[in-house]
Rosetta silent file (secondary structure, phi, psi, omega in degrees, C-alpha in Angstrom):
SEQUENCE: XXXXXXXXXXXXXXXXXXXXXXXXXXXXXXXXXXXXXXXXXXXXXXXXXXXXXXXXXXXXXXXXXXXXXXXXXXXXXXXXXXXXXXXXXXXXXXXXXXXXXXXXXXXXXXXXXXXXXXXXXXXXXXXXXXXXXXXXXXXXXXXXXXXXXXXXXXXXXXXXXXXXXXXXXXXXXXXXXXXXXXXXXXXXXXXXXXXXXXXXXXXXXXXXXXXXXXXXXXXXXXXXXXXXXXXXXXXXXXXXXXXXXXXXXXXXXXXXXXXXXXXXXXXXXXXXXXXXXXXXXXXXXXXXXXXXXXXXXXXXXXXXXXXXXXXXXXXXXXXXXXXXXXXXX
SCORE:     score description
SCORE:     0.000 S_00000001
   1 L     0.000  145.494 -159.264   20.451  -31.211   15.951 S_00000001
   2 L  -102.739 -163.584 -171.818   19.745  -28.647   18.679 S_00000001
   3 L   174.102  109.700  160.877   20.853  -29.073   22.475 S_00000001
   4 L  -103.490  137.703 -178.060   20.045  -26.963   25.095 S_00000001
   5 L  -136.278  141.772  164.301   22.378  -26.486   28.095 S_00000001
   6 L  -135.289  139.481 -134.472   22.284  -24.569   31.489 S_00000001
   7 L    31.080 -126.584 -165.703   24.999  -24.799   33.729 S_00000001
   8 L  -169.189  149.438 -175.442   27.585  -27.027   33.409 S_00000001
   9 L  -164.292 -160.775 -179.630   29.231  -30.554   34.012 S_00000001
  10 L   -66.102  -29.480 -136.290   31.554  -33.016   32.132 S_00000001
  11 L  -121.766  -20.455 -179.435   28.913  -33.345   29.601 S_00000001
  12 L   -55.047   -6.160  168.322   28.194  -28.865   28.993 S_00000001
  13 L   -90.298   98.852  177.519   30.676  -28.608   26.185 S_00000001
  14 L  -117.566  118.568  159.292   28.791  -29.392   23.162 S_00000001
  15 L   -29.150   56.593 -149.232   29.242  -28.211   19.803 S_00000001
  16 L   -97.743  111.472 -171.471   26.314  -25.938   19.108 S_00000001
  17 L   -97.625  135.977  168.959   26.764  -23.612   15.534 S_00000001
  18 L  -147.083   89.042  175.830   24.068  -20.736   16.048 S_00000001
  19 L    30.219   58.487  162.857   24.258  -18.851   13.018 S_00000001
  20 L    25.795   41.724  175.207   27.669  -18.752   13.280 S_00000001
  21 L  -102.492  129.262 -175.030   28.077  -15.736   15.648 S_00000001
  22 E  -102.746  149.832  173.044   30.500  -15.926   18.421 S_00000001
  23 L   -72.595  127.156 -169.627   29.247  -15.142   22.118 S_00000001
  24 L  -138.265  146.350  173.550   30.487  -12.016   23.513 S_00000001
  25 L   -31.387  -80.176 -121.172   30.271   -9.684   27.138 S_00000001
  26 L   -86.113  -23.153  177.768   28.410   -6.974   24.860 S_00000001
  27 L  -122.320   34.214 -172.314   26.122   -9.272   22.945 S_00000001
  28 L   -15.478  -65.643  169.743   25.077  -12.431   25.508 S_00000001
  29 L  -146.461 -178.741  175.520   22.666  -14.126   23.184 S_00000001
  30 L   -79.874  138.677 -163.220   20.676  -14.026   20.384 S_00000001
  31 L   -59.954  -55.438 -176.364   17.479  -12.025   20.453 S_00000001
  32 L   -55.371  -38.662  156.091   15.929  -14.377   18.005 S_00000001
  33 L   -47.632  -64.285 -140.406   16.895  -17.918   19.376 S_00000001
  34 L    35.834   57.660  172.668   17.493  -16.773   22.951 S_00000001
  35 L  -132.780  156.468  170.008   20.539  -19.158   22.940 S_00000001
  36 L   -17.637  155.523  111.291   23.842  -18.764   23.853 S_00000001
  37 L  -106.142   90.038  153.914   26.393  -17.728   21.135 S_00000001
  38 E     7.760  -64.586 -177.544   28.863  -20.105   21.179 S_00000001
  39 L   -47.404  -10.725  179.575   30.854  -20.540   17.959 S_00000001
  40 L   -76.707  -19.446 -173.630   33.959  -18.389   18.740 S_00000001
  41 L  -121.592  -51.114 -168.098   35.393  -20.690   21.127 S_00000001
  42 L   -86.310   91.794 -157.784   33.593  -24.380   20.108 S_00000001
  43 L  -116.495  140.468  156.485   35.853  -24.238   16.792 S_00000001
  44 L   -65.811  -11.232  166.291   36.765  -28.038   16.070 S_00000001
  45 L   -75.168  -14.588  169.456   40.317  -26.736   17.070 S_00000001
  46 L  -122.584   82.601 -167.042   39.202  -25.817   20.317 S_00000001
  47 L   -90.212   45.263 -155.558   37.859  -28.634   22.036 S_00000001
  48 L   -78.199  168.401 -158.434   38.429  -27.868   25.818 S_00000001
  49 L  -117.476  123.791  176.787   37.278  -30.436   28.626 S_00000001
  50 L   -73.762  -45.585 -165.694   34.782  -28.581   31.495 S_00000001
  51 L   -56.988   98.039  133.567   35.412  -30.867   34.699 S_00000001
  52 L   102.438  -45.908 -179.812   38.109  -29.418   36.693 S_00000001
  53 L   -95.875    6.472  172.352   40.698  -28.342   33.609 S_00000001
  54 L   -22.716  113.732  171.785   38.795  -25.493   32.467 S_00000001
  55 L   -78.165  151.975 -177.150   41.336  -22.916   30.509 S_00000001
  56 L   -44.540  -38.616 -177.098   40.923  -19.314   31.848 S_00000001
  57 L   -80.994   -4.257  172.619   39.436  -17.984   28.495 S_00000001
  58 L   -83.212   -7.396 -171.379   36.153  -20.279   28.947 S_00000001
  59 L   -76.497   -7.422  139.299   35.159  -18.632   32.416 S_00000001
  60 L   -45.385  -56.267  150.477   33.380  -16.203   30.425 S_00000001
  61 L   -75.918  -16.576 -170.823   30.766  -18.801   29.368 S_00000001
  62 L  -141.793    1.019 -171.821   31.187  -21.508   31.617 S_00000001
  63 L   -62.012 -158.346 -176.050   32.734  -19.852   35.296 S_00000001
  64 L   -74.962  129.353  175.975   30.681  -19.928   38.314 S_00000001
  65 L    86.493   37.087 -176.319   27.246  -18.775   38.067 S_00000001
  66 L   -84.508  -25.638  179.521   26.108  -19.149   34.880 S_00000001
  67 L   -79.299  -21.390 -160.212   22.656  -20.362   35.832 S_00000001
  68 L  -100.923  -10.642 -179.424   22.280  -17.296   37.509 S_00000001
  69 L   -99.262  -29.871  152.155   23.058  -15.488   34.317 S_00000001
  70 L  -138.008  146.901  131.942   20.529  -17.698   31.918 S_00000001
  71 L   -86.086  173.459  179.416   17.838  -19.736   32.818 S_00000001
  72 E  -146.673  149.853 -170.390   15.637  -21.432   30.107 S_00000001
  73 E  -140.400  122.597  -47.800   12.120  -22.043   29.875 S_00000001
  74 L  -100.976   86.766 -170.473   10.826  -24.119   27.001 S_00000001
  75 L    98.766  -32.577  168.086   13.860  -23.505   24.627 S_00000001
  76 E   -83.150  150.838  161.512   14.984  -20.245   25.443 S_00000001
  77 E  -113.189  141.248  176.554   17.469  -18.785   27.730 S_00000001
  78 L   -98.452  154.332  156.750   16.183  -15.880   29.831 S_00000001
  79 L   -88.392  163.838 -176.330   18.468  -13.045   31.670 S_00000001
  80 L   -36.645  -33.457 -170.960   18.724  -12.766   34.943 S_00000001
  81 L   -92.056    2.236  161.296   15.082  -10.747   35.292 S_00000001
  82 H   -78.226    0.202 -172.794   13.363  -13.818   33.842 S_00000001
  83 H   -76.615   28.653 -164.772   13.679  -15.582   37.110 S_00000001
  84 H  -115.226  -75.824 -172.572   10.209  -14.285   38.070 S_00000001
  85 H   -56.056   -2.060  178.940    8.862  -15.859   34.858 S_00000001
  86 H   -88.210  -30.141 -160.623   10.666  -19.281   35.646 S_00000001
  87 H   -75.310  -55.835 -142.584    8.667  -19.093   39.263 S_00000001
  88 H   -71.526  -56.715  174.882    5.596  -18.353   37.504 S_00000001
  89 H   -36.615  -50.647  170.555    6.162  -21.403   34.800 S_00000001
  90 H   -63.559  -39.191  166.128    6.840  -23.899   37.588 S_00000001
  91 H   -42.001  -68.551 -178.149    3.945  -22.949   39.518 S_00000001
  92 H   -46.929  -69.721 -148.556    1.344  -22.809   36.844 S_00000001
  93 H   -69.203  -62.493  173.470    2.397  -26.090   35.665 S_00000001
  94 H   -20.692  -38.945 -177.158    2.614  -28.214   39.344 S_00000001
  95 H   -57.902  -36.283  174.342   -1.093  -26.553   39.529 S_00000001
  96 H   -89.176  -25.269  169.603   -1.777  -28.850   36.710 S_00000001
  97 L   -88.970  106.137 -157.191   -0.014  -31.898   37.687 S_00000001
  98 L  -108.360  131.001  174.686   -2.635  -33.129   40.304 S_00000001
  99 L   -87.585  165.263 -172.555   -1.479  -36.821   41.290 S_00000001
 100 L   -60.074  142.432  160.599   -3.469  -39.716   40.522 S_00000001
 101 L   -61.410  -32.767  136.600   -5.063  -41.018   43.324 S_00000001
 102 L  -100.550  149.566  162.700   -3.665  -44.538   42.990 S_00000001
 103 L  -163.018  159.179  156.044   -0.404  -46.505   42.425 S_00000001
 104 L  -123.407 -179.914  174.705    1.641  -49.375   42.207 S_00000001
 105 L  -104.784   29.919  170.513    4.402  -50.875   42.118 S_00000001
 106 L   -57.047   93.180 -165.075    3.732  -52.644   38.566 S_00000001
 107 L    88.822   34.139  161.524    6.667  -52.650   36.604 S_00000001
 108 E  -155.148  158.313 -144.877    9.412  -52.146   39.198 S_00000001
 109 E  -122.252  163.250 -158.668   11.678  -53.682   40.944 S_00000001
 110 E  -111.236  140.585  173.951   12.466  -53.652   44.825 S_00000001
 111 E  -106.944  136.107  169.930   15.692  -52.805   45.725 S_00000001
 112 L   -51.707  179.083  160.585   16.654  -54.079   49.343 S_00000001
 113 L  -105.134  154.608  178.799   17.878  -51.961   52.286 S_00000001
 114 E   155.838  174.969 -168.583   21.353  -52.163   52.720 S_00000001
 115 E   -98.528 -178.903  166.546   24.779  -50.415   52.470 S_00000001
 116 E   177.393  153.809 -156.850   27.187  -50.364   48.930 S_00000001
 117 E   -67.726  104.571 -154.692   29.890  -49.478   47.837 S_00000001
 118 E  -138.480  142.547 -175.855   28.998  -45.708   45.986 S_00000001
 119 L    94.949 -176.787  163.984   31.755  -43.360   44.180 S_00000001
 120 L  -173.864  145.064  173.396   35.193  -43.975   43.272 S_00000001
 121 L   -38.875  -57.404 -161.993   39.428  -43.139   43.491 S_00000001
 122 L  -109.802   62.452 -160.725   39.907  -43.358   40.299 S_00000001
 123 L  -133.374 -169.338  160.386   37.261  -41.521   38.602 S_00000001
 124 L   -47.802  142.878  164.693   36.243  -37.206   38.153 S_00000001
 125 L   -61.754  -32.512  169.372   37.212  -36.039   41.218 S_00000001
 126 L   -58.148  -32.424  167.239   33.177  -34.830   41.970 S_00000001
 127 L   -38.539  -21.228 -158.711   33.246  -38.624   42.190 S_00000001
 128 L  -118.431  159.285  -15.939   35.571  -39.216   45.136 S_00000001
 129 L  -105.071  166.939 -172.566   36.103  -40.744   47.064 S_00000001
 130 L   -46.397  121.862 -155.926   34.774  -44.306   47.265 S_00000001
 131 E  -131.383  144.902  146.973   32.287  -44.501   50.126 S_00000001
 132 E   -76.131  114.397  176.767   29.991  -46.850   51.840 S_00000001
 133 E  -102.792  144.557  177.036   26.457  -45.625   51.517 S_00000001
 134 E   -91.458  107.958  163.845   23.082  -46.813   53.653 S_00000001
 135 E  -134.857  158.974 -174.779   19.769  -46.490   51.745 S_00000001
 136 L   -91.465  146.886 -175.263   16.267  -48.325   52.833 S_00000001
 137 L   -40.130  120.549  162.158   14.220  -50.737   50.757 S_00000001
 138 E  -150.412  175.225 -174.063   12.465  -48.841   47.794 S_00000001
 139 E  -106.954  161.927 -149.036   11.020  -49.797   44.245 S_00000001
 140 E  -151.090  107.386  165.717   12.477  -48.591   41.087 S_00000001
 141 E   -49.682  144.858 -179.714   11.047  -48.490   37.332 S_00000001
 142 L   -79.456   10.959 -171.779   12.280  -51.423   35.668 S_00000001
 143 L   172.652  152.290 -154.298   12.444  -49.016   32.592 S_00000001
 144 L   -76.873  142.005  179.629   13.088  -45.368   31.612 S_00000001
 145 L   -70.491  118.020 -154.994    9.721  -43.240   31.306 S_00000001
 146 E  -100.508  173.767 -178.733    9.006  -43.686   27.668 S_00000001
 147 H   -53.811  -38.656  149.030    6.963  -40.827   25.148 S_00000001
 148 H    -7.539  -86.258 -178.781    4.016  -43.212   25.745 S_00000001
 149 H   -53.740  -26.402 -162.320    4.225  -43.149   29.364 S_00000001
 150 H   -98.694  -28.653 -157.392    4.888  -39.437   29.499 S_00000001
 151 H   -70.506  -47.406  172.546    2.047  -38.654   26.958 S_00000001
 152 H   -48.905  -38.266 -178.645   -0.853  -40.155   29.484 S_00000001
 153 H   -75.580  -32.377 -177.354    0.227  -37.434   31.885 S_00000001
 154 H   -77.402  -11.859 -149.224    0.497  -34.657   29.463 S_00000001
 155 H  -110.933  -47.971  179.076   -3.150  -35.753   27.981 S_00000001
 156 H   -45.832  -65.572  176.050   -4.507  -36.439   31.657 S_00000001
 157 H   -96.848  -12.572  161.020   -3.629  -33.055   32.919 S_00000001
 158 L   107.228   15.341 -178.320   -2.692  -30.426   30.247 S_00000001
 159 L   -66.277  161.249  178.737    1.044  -30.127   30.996 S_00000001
 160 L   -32.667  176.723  153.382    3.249  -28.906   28.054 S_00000001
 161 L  -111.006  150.360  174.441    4.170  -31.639   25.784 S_00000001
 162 L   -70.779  114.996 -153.566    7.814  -31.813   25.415 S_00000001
 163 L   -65.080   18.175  173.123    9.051  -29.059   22.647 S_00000001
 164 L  -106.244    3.297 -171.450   10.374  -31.628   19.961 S_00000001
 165 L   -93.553  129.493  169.236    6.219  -33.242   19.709 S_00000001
 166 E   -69.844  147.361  175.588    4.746  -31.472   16.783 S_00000001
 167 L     3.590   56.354 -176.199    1.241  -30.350   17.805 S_00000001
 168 L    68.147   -8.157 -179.714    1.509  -32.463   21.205 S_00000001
 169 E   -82.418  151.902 -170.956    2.067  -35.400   19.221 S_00000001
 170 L   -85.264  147.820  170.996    5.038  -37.903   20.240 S_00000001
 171 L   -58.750  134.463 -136.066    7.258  -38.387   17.483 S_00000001
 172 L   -72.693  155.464 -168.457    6.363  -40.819   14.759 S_00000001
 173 L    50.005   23.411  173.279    8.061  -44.682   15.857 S_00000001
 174 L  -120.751   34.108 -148.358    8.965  -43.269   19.200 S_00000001
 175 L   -77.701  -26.607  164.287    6.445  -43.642   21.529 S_00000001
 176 L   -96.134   51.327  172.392    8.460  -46.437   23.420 S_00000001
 177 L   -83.132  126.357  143.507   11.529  -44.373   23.279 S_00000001
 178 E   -23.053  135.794 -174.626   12.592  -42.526   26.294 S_00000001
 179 L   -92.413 -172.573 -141.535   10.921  -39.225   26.401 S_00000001
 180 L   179.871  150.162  164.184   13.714  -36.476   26.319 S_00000001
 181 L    73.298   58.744 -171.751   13.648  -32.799   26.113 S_00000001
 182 L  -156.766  120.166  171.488   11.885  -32.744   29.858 S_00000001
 183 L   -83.081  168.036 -175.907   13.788  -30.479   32.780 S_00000001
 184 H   -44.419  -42.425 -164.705   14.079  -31.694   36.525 S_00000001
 185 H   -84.948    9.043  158.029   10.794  -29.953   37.068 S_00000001
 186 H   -99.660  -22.458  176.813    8.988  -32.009   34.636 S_00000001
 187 H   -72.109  -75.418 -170.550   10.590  -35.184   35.770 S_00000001
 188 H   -54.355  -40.193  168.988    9.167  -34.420   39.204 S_00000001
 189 H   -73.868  -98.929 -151.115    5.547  -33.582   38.349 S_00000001
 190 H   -12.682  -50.791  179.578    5.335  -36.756   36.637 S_00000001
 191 H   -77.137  -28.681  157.937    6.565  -38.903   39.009 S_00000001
 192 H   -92.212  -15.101  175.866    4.104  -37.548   41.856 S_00000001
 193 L   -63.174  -17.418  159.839    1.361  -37.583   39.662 S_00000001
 194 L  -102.573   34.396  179.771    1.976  -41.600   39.495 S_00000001
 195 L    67.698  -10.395 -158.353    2.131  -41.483   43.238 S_00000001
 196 L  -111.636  167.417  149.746    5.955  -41.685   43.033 S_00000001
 197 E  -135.200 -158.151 -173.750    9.145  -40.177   42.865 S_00000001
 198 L   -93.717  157.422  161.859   12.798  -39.266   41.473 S_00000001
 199 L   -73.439  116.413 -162.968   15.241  -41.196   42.934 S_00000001
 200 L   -53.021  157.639  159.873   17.847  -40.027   44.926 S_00000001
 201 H   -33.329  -28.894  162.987   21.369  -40.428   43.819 S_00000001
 202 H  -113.926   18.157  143.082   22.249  -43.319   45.789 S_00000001
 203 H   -80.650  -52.010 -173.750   19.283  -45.274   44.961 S_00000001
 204 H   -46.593  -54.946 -170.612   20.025  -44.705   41.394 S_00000001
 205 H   -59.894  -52.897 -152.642   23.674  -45.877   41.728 S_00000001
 206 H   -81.143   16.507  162.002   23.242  -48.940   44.022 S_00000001
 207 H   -87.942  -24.936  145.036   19.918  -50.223   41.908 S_00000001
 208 H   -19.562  -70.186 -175.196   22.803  -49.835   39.223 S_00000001
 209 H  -109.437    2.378  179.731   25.674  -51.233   40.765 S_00000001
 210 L    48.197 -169.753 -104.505   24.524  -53.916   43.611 S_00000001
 211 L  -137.445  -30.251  173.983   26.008  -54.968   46.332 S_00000001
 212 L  -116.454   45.539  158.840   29.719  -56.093   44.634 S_00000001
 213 L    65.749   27.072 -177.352   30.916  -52.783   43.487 S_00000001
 214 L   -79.915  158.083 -151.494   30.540  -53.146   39.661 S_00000001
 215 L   -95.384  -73.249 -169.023   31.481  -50.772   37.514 S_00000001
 216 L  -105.292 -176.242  170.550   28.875  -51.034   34.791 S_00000001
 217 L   -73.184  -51.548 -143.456   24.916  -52.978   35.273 S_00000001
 218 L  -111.739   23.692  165.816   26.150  -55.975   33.865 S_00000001
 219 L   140.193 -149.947 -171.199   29.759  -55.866   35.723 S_00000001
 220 L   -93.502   -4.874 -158.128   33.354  -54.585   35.668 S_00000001
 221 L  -119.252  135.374 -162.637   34.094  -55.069   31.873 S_00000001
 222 L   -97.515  166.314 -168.519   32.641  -52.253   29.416 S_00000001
 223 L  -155.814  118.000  157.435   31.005  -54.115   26.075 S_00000001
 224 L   -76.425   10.201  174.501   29.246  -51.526   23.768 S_00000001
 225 L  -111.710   85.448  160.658   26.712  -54.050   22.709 S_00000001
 226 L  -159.732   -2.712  177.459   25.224  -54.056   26.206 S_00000001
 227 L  -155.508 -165.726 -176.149   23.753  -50.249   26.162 S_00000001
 228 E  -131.755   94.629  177.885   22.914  -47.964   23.630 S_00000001
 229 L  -102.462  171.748  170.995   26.257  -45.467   24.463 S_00000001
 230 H   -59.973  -32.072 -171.169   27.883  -43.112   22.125 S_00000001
 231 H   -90.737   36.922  165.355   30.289  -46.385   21.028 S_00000001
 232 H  -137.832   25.790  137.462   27.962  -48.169   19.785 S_00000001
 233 L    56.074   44.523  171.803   27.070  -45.325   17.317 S_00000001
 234 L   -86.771  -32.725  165.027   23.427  -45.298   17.155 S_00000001
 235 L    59.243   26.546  160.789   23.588  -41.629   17.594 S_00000001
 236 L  -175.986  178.876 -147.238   19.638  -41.322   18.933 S_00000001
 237 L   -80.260  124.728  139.156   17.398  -42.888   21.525 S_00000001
 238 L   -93.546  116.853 -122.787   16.224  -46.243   21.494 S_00000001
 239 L   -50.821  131.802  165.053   12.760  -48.281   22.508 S_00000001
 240 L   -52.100  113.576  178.468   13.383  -48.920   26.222 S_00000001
 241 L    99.830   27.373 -164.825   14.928  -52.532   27.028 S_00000001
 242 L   -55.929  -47.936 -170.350   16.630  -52.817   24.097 S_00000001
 243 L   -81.842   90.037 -174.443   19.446  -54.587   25.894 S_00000001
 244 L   -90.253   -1.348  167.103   18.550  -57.808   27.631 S_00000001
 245 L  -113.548   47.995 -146.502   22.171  -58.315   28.480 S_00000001
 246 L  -163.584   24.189  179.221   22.665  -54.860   29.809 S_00000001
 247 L   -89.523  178.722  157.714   20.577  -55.232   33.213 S_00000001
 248 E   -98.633  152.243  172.283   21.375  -54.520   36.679 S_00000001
 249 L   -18.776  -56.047 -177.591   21.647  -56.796   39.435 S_00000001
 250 L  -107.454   33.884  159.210   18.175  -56.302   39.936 S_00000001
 251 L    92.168   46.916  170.814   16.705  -56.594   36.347 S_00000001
 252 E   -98.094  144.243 -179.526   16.713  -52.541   35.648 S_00000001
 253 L  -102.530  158.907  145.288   17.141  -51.846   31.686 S_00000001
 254 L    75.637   30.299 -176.277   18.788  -48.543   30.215 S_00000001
 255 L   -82.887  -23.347  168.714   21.180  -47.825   33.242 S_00000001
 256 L  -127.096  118.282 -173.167   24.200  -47.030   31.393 S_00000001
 257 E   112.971 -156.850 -176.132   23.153  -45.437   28.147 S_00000001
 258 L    37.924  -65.705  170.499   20.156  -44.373   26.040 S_00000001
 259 L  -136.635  155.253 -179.468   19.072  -41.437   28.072 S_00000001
 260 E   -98.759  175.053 -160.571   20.839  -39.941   31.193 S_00000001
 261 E  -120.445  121.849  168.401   18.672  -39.712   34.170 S_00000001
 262 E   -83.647  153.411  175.737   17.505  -36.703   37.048 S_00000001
 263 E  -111.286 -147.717 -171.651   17.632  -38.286   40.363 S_00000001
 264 E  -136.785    6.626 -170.293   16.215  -35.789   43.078 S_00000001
 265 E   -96.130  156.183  171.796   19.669  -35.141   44.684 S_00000001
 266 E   -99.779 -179.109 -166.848   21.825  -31.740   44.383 S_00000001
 267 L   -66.103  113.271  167.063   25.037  -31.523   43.368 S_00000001
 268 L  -158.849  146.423 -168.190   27.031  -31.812   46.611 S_00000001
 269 L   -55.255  154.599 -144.637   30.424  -33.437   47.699 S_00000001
 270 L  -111.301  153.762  167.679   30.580  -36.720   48.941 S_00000001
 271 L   -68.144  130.741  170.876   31.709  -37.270   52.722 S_00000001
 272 L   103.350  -17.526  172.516   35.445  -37.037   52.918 S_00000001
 273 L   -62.044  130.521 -165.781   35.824  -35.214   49.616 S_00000001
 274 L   -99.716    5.207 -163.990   38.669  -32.554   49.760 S_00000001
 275 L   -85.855  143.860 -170.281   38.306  -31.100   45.859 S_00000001
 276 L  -107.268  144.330 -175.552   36.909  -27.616   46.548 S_00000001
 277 L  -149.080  129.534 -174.326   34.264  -27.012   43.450 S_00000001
 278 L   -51.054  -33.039 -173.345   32.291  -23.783   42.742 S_00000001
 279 L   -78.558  -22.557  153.073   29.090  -25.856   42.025 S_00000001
 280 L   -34.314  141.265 -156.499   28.673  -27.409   44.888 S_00000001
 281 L   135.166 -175.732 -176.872   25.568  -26.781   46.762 S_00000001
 282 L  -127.074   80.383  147.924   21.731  -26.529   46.120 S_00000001
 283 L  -178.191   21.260 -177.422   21.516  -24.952   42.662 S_00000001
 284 L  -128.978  119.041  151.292   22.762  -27.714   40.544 S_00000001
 285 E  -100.200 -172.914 -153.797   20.723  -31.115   40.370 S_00000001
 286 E  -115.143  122.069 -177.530   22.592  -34.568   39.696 S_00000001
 287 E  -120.755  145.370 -137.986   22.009  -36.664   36.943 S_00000001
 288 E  -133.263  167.557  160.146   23.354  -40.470   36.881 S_00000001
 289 L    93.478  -27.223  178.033   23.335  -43.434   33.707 S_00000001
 290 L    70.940  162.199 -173.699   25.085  -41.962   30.557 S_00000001
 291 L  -141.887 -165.346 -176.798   23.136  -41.734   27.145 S_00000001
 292 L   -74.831  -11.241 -173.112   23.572  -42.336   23.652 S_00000001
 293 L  -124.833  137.229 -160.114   25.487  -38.919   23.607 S_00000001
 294 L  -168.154  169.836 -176.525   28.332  -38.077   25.709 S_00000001
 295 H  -111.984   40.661  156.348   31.705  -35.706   25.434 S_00000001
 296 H   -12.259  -70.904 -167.798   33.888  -38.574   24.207 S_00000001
 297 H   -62.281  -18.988  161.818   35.195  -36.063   21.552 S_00000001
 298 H  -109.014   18.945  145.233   36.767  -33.782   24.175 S_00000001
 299 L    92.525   30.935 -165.629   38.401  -36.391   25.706 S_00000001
 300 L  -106.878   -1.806 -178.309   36.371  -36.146   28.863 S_00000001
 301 L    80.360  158.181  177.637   35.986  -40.158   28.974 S_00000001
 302 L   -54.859  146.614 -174.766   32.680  -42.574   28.959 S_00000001
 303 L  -108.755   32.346  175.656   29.694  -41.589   30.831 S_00000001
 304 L   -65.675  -59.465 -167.248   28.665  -44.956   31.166 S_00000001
 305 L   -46.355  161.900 -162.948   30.093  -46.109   34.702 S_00000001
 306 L  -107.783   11.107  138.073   27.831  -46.223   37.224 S_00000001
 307 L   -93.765    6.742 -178.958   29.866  -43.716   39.442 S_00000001
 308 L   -79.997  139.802 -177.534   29.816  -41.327   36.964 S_00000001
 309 E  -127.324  156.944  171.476   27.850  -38.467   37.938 S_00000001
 310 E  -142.068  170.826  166.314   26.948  -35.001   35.943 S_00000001
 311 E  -163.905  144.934 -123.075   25.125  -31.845   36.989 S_00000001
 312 E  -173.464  138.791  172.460   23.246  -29.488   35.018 S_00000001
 313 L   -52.573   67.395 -175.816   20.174  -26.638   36.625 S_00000001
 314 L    42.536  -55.286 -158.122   16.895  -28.000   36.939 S_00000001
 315 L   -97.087  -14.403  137.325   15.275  -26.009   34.000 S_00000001
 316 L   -17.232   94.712  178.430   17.784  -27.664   31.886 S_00000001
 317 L  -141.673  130.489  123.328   16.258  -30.086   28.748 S_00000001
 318 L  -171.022 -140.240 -149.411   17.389  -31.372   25.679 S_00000001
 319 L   -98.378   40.519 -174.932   17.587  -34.582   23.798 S_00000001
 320 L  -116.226  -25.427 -144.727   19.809  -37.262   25.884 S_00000001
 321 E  -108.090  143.482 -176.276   18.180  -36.149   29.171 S_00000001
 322 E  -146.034 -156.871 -179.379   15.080  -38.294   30.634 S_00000001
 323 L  -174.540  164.374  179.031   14.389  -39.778   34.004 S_00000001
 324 L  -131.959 -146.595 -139.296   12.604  -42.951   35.444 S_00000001
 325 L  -145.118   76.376 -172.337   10.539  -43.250   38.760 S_00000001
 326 E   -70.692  171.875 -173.757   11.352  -44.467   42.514 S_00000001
 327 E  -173.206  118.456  167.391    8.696  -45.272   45.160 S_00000001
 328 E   -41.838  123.363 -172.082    8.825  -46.112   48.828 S_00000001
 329 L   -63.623    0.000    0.000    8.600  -49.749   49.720 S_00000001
């Protein structure tokens, strides 16, 4: 199963074997592929943890400024002199995503204005520290933008199809799946092209976590039959709303699990945080909700909680990451 990653978060260590070549200074990636090579270091014996505990010998692959060393455009990673051809890719395609001239707010739910409780002590340190946040009344899909949903947009305007659909077609029994394998800048033409947009990070958490500080959507106690997470070992995507005991306070589906989510915020420290972190900044965006896949196995903990945050480059897709749709009351 493939996985593409650019930059880096809790979730950027994945086990990826690419024809079993290890990534080196003198040989960055493979000409055929254009991916990383990997295998010399992600050994099942070496299992290191990204967040914060990084050993010295991974800062080859994984220091600061790794985005700036590949981007990736529909599968590939480019060098540094592809960033011309990433401007040109985003361009062309926004040129295509024209938005619809109408919307509503049919099938989502209004979140009040009001403050909540956003972050946490005892969490990743990008996490900290536990804050009160203000955000204003807006609406929220009620459900994760499924292959369906995504498919009207690609057919309306001629954007890509997402690079796991076989001759543009969505994959057979998935059409109410989350769609997947779609970077931030695909997320965002979508969402104005339905008159809408991504949500910021603290819309995501507090339509997530309400108003008493919960942990998870459906409270403080984790249950793996309440999301479709790594522990509950479905090990792929599943039809949006699977979970009817797995909402949020305000009736949102697929908030901790199934697919993680871009929101529209960058990576950047919370007020009062003192952890100094290279990534911080505008060149990372933030992605909230946990999926069916997560980095359990190094021992980085669940990405379920609904202060958990990751953060990964824009141009960044592959098949956990999806996004749903916000809208101004």
């Amino acid at each position: 199963m493939k996985r593409y990653y650019v930059g880096f978060g809790v979730l950027a260590l994945n086990l990826m074997l690419f024809n079993g070549t290890a990534f080196s200074a003198a040989d960055d990636y493979d000409p055929v592929s254009g991916e990383p090579k990997c295998t010399n270091c992600h050994t099942p014996d070496r299992r290191y943890s990204t967040d914060y505990t990084r050993d010295e010998t991974c800062a080859e692959c994984h220091g600061p400024g790794l985005s700036d060393k590949y981007v990736e455009i529909d599968g590939r990673f480019r060098a540094p002199d592809g960033a011309k051809e990433v401007n040109e890719y985003v361009a062309a395609n926004e040129k295509k995503a024209a938005p619809k001239k109408e919307t509503s707010a049919k099938g989502m739910a209004l979140i009040p204005a009001g403050e909540f409780t956003m972050g946490s002590n005892e969490w990743w340190p990008k996490s900290q520290p536990e804050h009160q946040r203000m955000v204003e009344a807006f609406y929220l899909d009620g459900y994760e933008v499924t292959n369906q949903r995504y498919k009207a947009f690609v057919d309306a305007t001629g954007y890509p199809a997402p690079d796991h659909w076989k001759e543009g077609k969505i994959p057979q029994g998935k059409g109410d799946h989350p769609v997947v394998y779609v970077t931030w800048t695909d997320a965002d033409a979508f969402c104005r092209w339905e008159g809408k947009r991504l949500p910021s990070e603290a819309e995501w958490e507090k339509a997530s976590r309400g108003k008493d500080k919960r942990t998870f959507p459906w409270g403080d106690k984790f249950s793996k039959d309440r999301g479709n997470t790594p522990q509950l070992g479905h090990e792929d995507t599943m039809p949006v709303g699977s979970f009817e005991n797995g909402k949020s306070p305000y009736g949102i589906y697929d908030m901790a699990g199934n697919a993680f989510e871009w929101t529209d915020s960058w990576f950047k420290p919370y007020p009062g945080n003192t952890h100094s972190d290279e990534n911080y900044g505008e060149k990372y965006k933030v992605l909230k909700g946990g999926s069916w896949y997560d980095c359990t196995t190094y021992k980085c903990g669940i990405s379920a909680p609904n202060y958990n945050r990751i953060f990964f480059h824009p141009s960044t897709k592959n098949n956990n990451f999806g996004f749903r749709c916000a809208k101004d009351k």
